[in-house]
C-alpha positions as CSV (number, residue, x, y, z in Angstrom):
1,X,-12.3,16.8,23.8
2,X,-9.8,19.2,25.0
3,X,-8.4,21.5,22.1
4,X,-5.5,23.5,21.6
5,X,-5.1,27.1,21.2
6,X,-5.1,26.8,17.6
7,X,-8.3,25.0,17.9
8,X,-7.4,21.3,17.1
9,X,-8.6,18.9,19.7
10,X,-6.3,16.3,20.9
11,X,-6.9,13.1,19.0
12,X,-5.9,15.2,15.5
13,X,-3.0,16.3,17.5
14,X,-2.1,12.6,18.5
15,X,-3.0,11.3,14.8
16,X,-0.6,13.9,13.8
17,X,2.4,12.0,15.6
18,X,1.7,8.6,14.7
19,X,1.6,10.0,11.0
20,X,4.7,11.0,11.7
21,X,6.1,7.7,11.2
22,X,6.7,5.8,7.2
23,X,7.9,2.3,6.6
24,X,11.7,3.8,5.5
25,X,12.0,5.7,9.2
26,X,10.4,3.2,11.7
27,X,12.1,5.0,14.5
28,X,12.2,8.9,15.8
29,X,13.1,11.0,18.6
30,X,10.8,13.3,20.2
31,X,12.2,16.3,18.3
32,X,11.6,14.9,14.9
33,X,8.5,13.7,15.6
34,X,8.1,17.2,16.8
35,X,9.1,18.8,13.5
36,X,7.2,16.3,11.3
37,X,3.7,16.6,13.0
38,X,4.5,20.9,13.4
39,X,3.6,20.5,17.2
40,X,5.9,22.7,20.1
41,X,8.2,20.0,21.4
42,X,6.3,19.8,25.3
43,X,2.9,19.3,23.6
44,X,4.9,16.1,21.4
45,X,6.4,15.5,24.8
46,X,3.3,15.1,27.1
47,X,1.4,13.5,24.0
48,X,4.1,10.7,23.6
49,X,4.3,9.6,26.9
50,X,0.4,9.1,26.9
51,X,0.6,7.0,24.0
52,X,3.3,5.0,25.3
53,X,1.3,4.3,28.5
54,X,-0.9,3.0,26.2
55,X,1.0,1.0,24.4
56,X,0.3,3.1,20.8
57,X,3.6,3.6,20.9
58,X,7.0,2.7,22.6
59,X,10.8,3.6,23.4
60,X,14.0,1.8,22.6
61,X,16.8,1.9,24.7
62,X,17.9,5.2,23.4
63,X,14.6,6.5,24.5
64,X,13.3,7.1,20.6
65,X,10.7,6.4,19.7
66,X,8.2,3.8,17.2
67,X,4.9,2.4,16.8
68,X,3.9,0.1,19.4
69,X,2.3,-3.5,19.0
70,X,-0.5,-2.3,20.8
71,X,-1.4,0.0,17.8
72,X,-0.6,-3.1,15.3
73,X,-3.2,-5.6,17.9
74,X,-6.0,-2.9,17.3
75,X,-5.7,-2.8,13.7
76,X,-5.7,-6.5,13.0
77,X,-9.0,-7.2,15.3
78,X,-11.0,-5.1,12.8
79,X,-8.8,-5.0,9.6
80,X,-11.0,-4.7,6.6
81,X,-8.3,-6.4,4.5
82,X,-7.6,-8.9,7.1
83,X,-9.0,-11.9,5.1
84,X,-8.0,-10.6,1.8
85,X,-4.2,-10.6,2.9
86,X,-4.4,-14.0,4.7
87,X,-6.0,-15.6,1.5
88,X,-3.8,-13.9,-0.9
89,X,-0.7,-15.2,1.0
90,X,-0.5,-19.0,0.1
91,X,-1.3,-17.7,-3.4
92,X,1.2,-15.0,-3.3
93,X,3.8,-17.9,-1.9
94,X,3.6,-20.0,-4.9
95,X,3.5,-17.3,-7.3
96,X,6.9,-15.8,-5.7
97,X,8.3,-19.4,-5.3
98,X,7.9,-19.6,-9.2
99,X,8.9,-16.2,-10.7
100,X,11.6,-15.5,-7.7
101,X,11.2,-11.8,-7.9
102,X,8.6,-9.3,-5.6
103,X,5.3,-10.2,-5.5
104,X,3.1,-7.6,-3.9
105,X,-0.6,-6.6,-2.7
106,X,-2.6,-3.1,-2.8
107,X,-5.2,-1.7,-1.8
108,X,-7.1,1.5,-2.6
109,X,-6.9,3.8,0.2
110,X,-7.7,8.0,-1.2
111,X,-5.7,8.7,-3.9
112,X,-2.7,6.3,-3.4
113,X,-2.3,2.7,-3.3
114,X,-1.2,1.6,-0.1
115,X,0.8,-2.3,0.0
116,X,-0.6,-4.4,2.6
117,X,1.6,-7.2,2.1
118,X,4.8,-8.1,-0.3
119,X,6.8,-10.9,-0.7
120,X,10.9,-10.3,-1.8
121,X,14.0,-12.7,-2.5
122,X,17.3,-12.1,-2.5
123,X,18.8,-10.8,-5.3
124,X,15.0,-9.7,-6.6
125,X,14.6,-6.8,-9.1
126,X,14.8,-3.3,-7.0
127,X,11.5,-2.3,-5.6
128,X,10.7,0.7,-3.9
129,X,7.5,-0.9,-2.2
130,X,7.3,-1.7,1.3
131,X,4.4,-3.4,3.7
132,X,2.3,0.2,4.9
133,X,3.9,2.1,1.9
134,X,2.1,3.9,-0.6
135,X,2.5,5.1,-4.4
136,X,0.3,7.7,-6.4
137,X,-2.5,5.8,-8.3
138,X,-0.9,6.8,-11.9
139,X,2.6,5.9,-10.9
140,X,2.4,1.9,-10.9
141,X,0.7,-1.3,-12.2
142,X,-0.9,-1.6,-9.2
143,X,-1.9,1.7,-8.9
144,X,-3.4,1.9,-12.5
145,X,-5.6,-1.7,-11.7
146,X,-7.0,0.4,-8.9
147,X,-7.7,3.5,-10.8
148,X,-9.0,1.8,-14.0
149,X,-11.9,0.4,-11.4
150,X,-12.1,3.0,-9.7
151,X,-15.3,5.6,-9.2
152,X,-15.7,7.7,-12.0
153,X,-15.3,11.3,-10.0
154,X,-11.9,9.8,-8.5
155,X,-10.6,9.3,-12.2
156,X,-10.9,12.9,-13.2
157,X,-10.1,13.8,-9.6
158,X,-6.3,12.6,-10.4
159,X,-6.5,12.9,-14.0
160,X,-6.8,17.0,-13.1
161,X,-4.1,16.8,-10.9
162,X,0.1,17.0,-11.5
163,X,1.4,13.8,-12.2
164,X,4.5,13.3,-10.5
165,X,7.4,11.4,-12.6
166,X,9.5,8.9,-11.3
167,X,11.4,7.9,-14.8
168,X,11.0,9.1,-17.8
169,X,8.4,6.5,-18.3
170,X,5.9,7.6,-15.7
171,X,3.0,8.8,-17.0
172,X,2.8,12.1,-16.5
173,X,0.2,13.1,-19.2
174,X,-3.8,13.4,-18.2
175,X,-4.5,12.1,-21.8
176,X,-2.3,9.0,-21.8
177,X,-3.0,7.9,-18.3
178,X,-6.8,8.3,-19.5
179,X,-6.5,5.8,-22.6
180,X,-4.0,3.5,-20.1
181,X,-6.9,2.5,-17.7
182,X,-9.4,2.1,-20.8
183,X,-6.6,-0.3,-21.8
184,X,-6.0,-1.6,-18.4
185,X,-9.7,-2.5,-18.2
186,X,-10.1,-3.8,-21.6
187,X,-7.2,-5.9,-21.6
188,X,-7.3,-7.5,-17.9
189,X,-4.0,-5.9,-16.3
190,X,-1.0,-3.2,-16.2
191,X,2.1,-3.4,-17.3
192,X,4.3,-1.1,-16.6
193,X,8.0,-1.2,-17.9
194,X,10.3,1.4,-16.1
195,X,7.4,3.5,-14.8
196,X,9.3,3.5,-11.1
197,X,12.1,2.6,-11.8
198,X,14.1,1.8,-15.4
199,X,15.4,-1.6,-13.9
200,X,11.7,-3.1,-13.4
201,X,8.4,-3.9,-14.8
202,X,5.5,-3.9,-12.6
203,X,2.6,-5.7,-13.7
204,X,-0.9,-6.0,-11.8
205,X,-4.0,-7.5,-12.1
206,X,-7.3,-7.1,-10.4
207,X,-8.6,-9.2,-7.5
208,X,-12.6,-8.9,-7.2
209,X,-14.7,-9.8,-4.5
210,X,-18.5,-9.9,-4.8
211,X,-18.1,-8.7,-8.3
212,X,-16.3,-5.6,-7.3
213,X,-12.3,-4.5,-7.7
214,X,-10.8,-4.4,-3.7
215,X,-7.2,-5.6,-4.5
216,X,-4.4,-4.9,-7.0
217,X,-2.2,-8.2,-6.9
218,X,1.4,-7.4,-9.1
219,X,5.0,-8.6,-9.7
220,X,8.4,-6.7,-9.8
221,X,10.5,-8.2,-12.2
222,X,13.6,-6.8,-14.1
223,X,12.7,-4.7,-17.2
224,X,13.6,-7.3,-20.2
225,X,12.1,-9.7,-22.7
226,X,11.1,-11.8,-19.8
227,X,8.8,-10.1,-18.1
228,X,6.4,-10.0,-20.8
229,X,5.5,-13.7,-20.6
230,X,4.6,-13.6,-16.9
231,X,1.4,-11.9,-17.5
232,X,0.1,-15.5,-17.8
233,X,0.8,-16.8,-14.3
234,X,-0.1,-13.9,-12.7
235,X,-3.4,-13.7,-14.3
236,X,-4.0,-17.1,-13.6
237,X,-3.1,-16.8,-10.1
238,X,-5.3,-13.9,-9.6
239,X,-8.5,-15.8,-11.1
240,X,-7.4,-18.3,-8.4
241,X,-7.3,-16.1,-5.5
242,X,-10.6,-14.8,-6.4
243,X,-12.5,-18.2,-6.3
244,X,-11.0,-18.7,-3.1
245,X,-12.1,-15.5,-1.5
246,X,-15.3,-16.3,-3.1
247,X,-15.6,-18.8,-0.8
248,X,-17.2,-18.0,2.9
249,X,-15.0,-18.1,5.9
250,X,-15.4,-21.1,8.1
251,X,-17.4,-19.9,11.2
252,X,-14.8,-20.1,14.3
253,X,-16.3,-23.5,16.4
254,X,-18.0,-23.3,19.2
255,X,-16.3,-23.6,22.7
């Protein structure tokens, strides 16, 4: 594979771009996506346009540019969390249709959740979370489910690291996030009032398949004396998830 000068070969150059993109700025111009992946603007250039023949990405009528649905048909055909997020929606649907605030799904991806789906109403709690957006581990409920089941050497890994705060609330100490995930696996789920933001709780449980932790399933409701009491539901809810995705997927039929 053809490399550059500085010795990185072309599909680290061309993962470069597409990281240039994050759920808040869908769309860029050449020159930003220029700055952002620290490529000289003809190398973005000539690297663009082959993704766009490609359909990886694609242009708007003002020539910028985003991610194109070719990129998002690839990444469904093999998704990992494919059935986990199609399962978890009809549960997620009810759950939101009762509460009325943000319900939301993550996954563990390095040392960050990452949300693969989220459901929002108007006039929900604020929420910072978006569908492909990440948070650090320590920062929210769902993040903290994740960690609390997560491999031993990860724990320390981000317990030895700087904690970044978003409120005063965060956790921010390595000694207090350590005895919140022995309470977050003791007790069954997070919650986490003010920890993103001082308007909303976050509260997460665990969603297990084959015995093991792959999902963190959470609400974001406002930070009062009600969010306490929704533990419950969302407990219950998770437990239910589970049995379904317990269940095999029906075989497609046979044409």
């Amino acid at each position: 594979m053809a490399r550059s000068p500085s010795g990185e070969s072309v599909l680290t150059r061309a993962v470069r771009i597409l990281e240039a993109f994050n759920p808040a700025e869908p769309v860029l111009t050449v020159s930003q996506i220029s700055r952002r992946a620290a490529l000289p603007l003809a190398t973005t250039v000539r690297l663009v346009d082959e993704l766009t023949r490609h359909g990886l990405l694609a242009r708007d009528e003002q020539r910028r540019v985003r991610i194109g649905n070719r990129l998002w048909e690839l990444a469904q055909r093999a998704s990992p969390v494919r059935r986990l997020r199609e399962t978890a929606m009809q549960f997620m649907g009810d759950l939101h249709h009762v509460v009325g605030h943000s319900v939301q799904l993550g996954i563990l991806d390095g040392e960050e959740v990452l949300f693969v789906e989220r459901l929002i109403a108007p006039g929900a709690v604020v929420t910072i979370t978006q569908i492909g957006g990440r948070l650090p581990l320590h920062a929210s409920s769902g993040g903290l489910v994740l960690l609390a089941h997560a491999p031993a050497e990860l724990r320390e890994q981000v317990l030895h690291q700087p904690l970044q705060a978003y409120t005063p609330h965060t956790i921010t100490d390595a000694k207090a996030l350590r005895a919140t995930l022995a309470e977050v696996r003791r007790h069954g789920f997070a919650f986490c009032p003010g920890h993103i933001h001082p308007d909303a709780t976050g509260i997460s449980v665990p969603i297990r398949m084959a015995g093991h932790v792959v999902a963190a399933l959470g609400l974001v409701v406002p930070n009062d004396e009600h969010a306490w009491p929704l533990v419950r539901p969302l407990q219950l809810t998770g437990l239910a998830l589970e049995r379904a995705l317990d269940v095999p997927p029906t075989p497609p039929a046979e044409t």
